[in-house]
N, C-alpha and C positions, 0 to 999 in steps of 0.2 A: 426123141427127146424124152428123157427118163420125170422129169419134173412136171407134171401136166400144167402146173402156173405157168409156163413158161409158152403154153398155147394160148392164156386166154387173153388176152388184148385182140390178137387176131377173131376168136370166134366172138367176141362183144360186135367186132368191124361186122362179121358175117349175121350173126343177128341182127342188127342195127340196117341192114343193108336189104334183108328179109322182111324188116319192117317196112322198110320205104316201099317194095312190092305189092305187100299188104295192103296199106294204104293206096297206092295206085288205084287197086278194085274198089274199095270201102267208099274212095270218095264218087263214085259212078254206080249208074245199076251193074247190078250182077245178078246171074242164075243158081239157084240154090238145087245140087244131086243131092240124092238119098245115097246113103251107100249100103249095103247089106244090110248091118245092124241099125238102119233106120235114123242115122245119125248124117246130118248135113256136110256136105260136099260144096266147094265153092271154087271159082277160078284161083282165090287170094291163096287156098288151103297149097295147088300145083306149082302156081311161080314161086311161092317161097322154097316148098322141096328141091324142086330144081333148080333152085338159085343155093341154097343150102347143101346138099346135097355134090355138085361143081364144087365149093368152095371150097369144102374140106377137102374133097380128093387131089384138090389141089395142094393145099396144106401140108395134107398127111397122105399120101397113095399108099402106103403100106396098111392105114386102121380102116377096117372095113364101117359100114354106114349101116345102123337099122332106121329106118324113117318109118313115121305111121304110113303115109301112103306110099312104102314100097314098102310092108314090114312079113313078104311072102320068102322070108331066108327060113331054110328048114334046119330046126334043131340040129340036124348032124352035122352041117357047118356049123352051125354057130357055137356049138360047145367045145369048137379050136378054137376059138376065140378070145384072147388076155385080156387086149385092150379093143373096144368097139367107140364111136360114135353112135348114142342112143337122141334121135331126132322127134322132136313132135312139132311141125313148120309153123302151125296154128291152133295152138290151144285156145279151146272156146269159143267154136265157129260158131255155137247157139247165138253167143254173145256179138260176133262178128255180125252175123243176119240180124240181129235187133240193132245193133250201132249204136251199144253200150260204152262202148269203150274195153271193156271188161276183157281184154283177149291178148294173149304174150305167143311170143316165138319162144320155143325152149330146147335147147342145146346143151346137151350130159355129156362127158366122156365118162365110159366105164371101165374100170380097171379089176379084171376077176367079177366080183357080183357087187360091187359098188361104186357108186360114183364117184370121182377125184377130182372132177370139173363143172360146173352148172351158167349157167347164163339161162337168166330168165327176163326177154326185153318184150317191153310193154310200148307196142305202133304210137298210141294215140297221145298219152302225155310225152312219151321220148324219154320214157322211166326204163330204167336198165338195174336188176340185181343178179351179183353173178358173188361166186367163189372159186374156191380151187381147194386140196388138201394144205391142211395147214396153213394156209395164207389169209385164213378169215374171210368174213362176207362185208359185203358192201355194195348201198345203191347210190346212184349216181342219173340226176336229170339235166341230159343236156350237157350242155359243154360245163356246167357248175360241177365245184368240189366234189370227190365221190365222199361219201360218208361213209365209216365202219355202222353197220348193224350189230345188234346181240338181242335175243330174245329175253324176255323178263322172266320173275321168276315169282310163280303163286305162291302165295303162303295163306291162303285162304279166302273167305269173303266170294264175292258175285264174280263169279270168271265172267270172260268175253272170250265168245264163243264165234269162228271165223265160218260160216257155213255155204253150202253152194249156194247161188240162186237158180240155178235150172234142175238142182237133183237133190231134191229135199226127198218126204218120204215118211213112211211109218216109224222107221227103224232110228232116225236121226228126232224126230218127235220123243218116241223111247229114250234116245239118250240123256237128250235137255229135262225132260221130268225128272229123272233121275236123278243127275244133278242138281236141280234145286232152281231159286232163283240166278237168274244169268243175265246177262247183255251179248246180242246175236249181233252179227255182222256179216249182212249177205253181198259175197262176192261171186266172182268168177272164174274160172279157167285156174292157173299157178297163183294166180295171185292168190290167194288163203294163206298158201306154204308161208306167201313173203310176210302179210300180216303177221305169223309169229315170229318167221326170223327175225322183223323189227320192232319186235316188242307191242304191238299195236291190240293184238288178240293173245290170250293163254294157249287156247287149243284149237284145231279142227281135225274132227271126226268123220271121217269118209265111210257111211256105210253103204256102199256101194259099188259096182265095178267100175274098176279104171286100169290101165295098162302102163307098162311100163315107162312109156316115154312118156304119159303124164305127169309123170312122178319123179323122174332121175335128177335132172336138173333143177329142181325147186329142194329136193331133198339136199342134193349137196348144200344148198345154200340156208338152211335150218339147220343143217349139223354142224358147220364152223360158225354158225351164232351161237352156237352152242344152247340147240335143241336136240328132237326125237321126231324121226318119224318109223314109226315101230307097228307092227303088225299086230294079228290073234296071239301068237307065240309069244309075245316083249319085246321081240329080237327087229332090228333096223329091216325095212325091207331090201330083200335081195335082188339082183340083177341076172337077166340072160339064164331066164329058167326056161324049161319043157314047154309051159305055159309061158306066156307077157302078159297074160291078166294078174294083178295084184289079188290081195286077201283085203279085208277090210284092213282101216289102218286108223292111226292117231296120230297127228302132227301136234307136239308138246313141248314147250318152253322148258328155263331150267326148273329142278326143284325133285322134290319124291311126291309128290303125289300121285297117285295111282288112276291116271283116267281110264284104263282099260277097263278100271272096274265099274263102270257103267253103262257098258260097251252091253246091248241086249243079243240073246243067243243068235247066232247067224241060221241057223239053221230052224227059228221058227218064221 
């Protein structure tokens, strides 16, 4: 299938169905792994992989699967690669062990080094925003209307500012001075991205690491609201590099105003 809109009703079904998983563990105890990088492991994090993971190859057996918890494919395959599945099963497990709410299943398809498909669904309200190329973004709770999204557009005054809650920092302190007076809005996991795509926040600034499939499927769905999410360089970030850690980044509504330029040096 040359038109990737034309997957996503099915991957909403398989997110939406990764939710229900999720929640399976969320509403019972569960044991919290460390995993190398010191970042939480959970039952909820595997049934969704494995249930995601099945679904696609089901789907699609020809597009191969990166998932954070399989994400040991080594570069020399992966740079055969046109189109992939870039999976993140449970964004914001921090948020999943405190039982915030705050936590999406996220599902990219990437075509060369960008996304053309996103689904970004949220277990606990039953909130769903997804896009595709060209087809626009839109969320949708529940069996209710789906609604178009589009990101607003600053022309000045106190932005609102979408930032994490578990990965603030020195460097994100930096930025907010810089800018000036602001209004913060601390979220979670994807959800930031979705804050702009619907208009809710102006910017969020990530100065921090995050990886690829944090980011693919939220990204698609800020760039046909017709946003940015752009790196050091200006340039949209890229997919299926050497690395899958991202560079720091800016997620930004429509407009010219230049947030990078607040952006403090990365390397002090």
């Amino acid at each position: 299938m040359e038109d990737p809109c034309g997957y996503l009703d099915e991957v909403r079904s398989i997110a939406e169905e990764a939710g229900r998983c999720i929640l399976d563990v969320y509403e019972r105890d569960f044991t919290v792994e460390e995993k190398q990088d010191g970042s939480p492991l959970t039952a909820a994090d595997h049934a969704a992989h494995e249930l995601i993971t099945a679904r696609l190859r089901k789907l699609t057996p020809d597009i191969p699967i990166l998932s954070e918890e399989a994400a040991a494919t080594d570069y020399k395959e992966r740079s055969g690669w046109q189109r992939f599945w870039l999976v993140d099963p449970l964004d914001g497990t921090k948020e999943f062990v405190d039982r915030n709410g705050e936590f999406t299943v996220n599902i990219a398809l990437i075509d060369g080094s960008r996304p053309v498909l996103g689904v970004v669904y949220v277990p606990v309200p039953g909130l769903s925003y997804f896009a595709c190329d060209g087809g626009g973004a839109f969320k949708q709770k529940g069996g209710r209307e789906r609604r178009r999204i589009k990101v607003r557009r600053y022309e000045g005054g106190k932005p609102i500012v979408a930032a994490s809650r578990s990965h603030a920092g020195d460097k994100l302190a930096e930025f907010l001075e810089r800018i000036g007076k602001h209004d913060i809005v601390r979220m979670g996991s994807a959800l930031k991205f979705c804050l702009v795509a619907e208009g809710t926040a102006d910017v969020y600034p990530r100065l921090g690491p995050t990886m690829e499939w944090d980011t693919a499927a939220a990204q698609c769905i800020v760039e046909e609201a017709g946003g940015r999410v752009i790196g050091l360089d200006n340039r949209p970030l890229a997919y299926n590099k050497p690395s899958l850690l991202n560079s720091w980044f800016v997620v930004a509504g429509s407009g010219d105003h230049d947030w990078t330029a607040y952006l403090p040096p990365a390397e002090e």
